[in-house]
Every structure is written in structure tokens, then in C-alpha cells.
N, C-alpha and C positions, 0 to 999 in steps of 0.2 A: 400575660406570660412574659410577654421581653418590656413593655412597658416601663420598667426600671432600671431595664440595661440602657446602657450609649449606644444609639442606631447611627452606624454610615457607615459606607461604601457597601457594602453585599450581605446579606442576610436570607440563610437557608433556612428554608423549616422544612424540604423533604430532599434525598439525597441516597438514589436506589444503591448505592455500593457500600453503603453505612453498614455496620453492625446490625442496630436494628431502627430500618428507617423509618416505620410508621412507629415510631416509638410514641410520639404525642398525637398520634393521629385516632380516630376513628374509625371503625368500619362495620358498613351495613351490607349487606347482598340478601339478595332476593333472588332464585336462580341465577344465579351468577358467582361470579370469584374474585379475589385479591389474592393474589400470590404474585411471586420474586420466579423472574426466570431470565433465561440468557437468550438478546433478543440474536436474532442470526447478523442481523445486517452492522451492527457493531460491537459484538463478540464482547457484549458484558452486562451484569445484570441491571435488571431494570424494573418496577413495579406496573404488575399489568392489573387493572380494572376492567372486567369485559361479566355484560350481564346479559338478559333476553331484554329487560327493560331500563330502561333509563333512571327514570326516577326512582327505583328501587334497590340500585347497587352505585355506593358512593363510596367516598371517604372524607372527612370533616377534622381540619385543624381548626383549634382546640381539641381535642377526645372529649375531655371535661366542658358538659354546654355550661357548668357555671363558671366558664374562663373566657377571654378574649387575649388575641394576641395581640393589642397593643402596640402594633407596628404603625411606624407614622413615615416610613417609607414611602415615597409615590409610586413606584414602579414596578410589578408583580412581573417576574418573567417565568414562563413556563414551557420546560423541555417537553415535548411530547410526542407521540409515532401516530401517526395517522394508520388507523386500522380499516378505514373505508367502512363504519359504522355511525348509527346517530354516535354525537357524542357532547359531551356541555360541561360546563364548570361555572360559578358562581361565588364571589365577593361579595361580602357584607361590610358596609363602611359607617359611619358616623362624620357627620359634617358641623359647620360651625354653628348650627343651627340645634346639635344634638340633635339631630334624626336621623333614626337609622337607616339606612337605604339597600338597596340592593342589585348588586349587577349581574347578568347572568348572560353565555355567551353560548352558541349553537349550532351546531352545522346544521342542522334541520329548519332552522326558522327562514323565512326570507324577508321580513320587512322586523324593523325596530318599532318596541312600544315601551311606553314608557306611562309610569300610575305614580300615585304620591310614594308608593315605598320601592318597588320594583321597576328595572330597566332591563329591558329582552332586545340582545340584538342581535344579528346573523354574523355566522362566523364562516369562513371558509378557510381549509387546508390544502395544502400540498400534499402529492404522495409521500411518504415513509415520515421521516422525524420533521417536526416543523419547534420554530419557537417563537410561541406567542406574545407578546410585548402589548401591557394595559397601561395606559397612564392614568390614574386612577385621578388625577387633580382636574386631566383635561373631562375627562366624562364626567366627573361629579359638578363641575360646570357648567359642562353643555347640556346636561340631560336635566338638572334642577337647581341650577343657576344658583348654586352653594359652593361651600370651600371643602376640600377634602381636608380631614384631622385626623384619620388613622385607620387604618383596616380592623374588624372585630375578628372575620374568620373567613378561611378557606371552604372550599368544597367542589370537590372533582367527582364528575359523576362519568358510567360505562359510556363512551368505550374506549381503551386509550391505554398507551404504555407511557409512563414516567419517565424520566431520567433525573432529573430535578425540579425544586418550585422554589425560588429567592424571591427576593426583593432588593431592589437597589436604588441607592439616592439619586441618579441618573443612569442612561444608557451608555453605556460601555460598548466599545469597540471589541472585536475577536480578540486582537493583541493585548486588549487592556485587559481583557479577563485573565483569570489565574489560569493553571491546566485542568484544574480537576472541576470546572465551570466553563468548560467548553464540550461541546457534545463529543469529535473525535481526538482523541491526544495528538497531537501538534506531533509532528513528522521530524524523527529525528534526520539529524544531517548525515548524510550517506560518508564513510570512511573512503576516502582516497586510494584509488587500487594501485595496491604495490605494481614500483614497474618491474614489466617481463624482463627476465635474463637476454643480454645480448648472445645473439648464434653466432657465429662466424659463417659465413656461407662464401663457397669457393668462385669468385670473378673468374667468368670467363675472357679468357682473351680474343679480342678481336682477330688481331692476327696472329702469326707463328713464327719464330727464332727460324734463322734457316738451318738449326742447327737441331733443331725439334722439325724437318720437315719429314713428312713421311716416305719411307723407303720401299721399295718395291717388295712385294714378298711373294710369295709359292701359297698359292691356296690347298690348304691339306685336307679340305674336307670336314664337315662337321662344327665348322664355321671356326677352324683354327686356321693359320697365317703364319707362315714361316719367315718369318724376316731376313735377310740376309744384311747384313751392314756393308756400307758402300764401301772400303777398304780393302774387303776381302773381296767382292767381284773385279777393284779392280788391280788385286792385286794378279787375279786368276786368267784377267782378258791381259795382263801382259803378258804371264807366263806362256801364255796361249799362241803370241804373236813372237815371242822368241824365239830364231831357227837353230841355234844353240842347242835347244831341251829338244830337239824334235829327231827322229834316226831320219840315218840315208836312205833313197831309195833303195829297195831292194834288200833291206835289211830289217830284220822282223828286233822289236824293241826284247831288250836282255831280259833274260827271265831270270829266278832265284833259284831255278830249278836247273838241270844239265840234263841234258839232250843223251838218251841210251846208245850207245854204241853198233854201229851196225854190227851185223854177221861175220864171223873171218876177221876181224880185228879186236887186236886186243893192245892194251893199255899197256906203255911203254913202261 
């Protein structure tokens, strides 16, 4: 399949927010299912494979067994959600030797085995999404001491959710990857909060003008306060003390009114 294209930097063959991402894929199920849902913990769609049994619900790049994918990429990475189920996937390679070989990886198994065409080794997950990273040169080395020349095909078996499967000419850093090859999108920069409106708020004063001091007043009850301004008491404590404004003994202060006439007298 890509074998006649130019392979480097990144190379997808599955990519669950596609159109239609099992487009080149195959699929088997045996009670079990493949279908696209929205997974909760990163609020977007994703390809779930989940069966009763393992070996009987997969999916297989190439679709067409009479194709190879041709990829001579070393590096298979794979997005995946840990479901807390068996779960395995499997590479088919070709080496310098033109043999074909096989790699297959496991949460269930616990020791590695390895036969002229097949290599079984244990695999362990983390809870929720994990991503697995095969170097496919170093194991086709170590396991039968040959050269890797190119991947033939995929195969993800239950149980497990997707998010993508590339390949890449090296490992790549978080940064170096693009957005849409990284599992959660890159956090935009938060906008700068406009600043709040200045109040005005009224300073108390320490101390008081002697000309703002407080005057004596008439409590009137009802928590009101009669003020008096200083001028007029003391205009009223002179008035008060002047013998001038004051009658003589013995003489009652003039009235507006006149006094009635006694009896036997009458008005001149």
C-alpha cells in the first residue's frame, strides 16, 4: 500500500476523528463489537474494539490479505485506553533475511517466548489512555538477531479503545508532535482579565478641622439631635447677662396687651 509513496516523519494508518477511519482496515468480531464512540474522559470520538474473547474480535491493516503495507518506518506508536481487560495486538514484519516474522504483545502473558516465526511478550498498562511505543529494529534484533526491512500489517485485537496507530522515523517529543497527534489538545493561553474599573472610595480622616468639630445638641428623641451652632448660644448667654434687656425690680416685663381699667374709672 504506501510502499511507493516517500516514507518520513509521521505516517497514520488509523485516526478515530477521520471521516471514515477503518477505511483500509478490517474487521472480525465474534460476540463482540467495533464501533466509534465518545470516550467520557477526552470528550471525542474514538474506535473501541471490545469482545468476550480475544482471538476472535480484531482488526487487520491491510483489509485486503493480498496487500502489505509496505511501511519501512521503525517505529509503530499506538494511542490506546486501558479498559482493564485481556487485551494484545500484533506486527508482522519481514527482515533482511526475507522472513517473515511476528511480534505480538499482551497484558495477559507474563514471560516472553520466542519460535522461528513468532515473538510473545508481556505487556503492561497504565490506567485510562496509555501510548505504546515498539521499536521494531531493536526487537527484530534482539529476538532473531536479523535487520528490520519493513512492516507487512497491523493487528489489534479486544480490548481496547483507539485514538490513533502511526508510525514514525523516530520518536518525537510532546512538542514536536503536531495537534492533531497528540492525545489531549494543547491548552490554549488563557486571555488576560481586563482590569476592574477604579472606585473612588471616600478617606477617612484621621483627625477634624476645629471648624468641622462637633457641637453640642438637644437629644429630641428617636435618635434625632438638635444642633445648635455656637453663635447663636452665644449670642443668647450675652443677651442673658446684659442688665440693660433685664426690668427693674418690682416691675413686671411690658406686655402687647393693656391692663383693663379698674371699676369707677374711666378714660380721660
Amino acid at each position: 500500500m504506501y510502499k511507493p509513496t516517500f516514507q518520513n516523519g509521521l505516517l497514520s494508518i488509523l485516526y478515530s476523528v477521520g471521516s471514515n477511519p477503518l477505511q483500509y482496515w478490517a474487521k472480525k468480531t465474534s460476540y463482540g463489537h467495533v464501533k466509534r464512540i465518545v470516550d467520557d474522559d477526552i470528550h471525542s470520538l474514538v474506535v473501541e474494539v471490545e469482545g468476550t474473547n480475544v482471538s476472535t474480535t480484531y482488526i487487520t491493516c491491510p483489509g485486503d490479505p493480498t496487500k502489505t503495507l509496505g511501511i519501512k518506518l521503525p517505529f509503530l506508536i499506538l494511542v490506546v485506553k486501558n479498559l482493564n481487560k485481556y487485551f494484545s495486538f500484533e506486527v508482522q514484519i519481514i527482515d533482511h533475511k526475507n522472513t517473515k516474522r511476528r511480534i505480538r504483545a499482551s497484558n495477559y502473558q507474563t514471560m516472553m517466548r520466542v519460535t522461528p516465526f513468532l515473538c510473545t511478550m508481556p505487556m503492561q498498562l497504565d490506567d485510562g489512555w496509555n501510548q505504546i511505543q515498539l521499536n521494531l529494529i531493536d526487537y527484530t534484533r534482539a529476538t532473531y538477531g536479523t535487520n528490520y526491512v519493513e512492516t507487512l500489517s497491523v493487528q489489534i485485537h479486544a480490548n481496547c479503545r483507539l485514538r490513533r496507530v502511526y508510525f514514525s522515523d523516530r520518536l518525537y517529543t510532546e512538542a514536536e508532535l503536531p495537534d492533531e497527534f497528540k492525545l489531549y489538545l494543547p491548552v490554549r493561553k488563557k486571555l488576560k482579565p481586563r482590569p476592574k474599573p477604579i472606585v473612588s472610595k471616600p478617606v477617612e480622616k484621621k483627625g477634624k478641622r476645629k471648624s468641622e468639630a462637633k457641637t453640642p445638641g438637644t437629644d429630641l428623641g428617636l435618635g434625632l439631635t438638635l444642633n445648635i451652632p455656637q453663635d447663636l448660644e452665644a449670642e443668647d448667654s450675652e443677651a442673658a447677662s446684659d442688665p440693660q434687656d433685664q426690668p427693674p425690680e418690682g416691675e413686671s416685663e411690658t406686655s402687647s396687651v393693656a391692663s383693663a381699667p379698674e371699676e369707677g374709672e374711666t378714660e380721660e
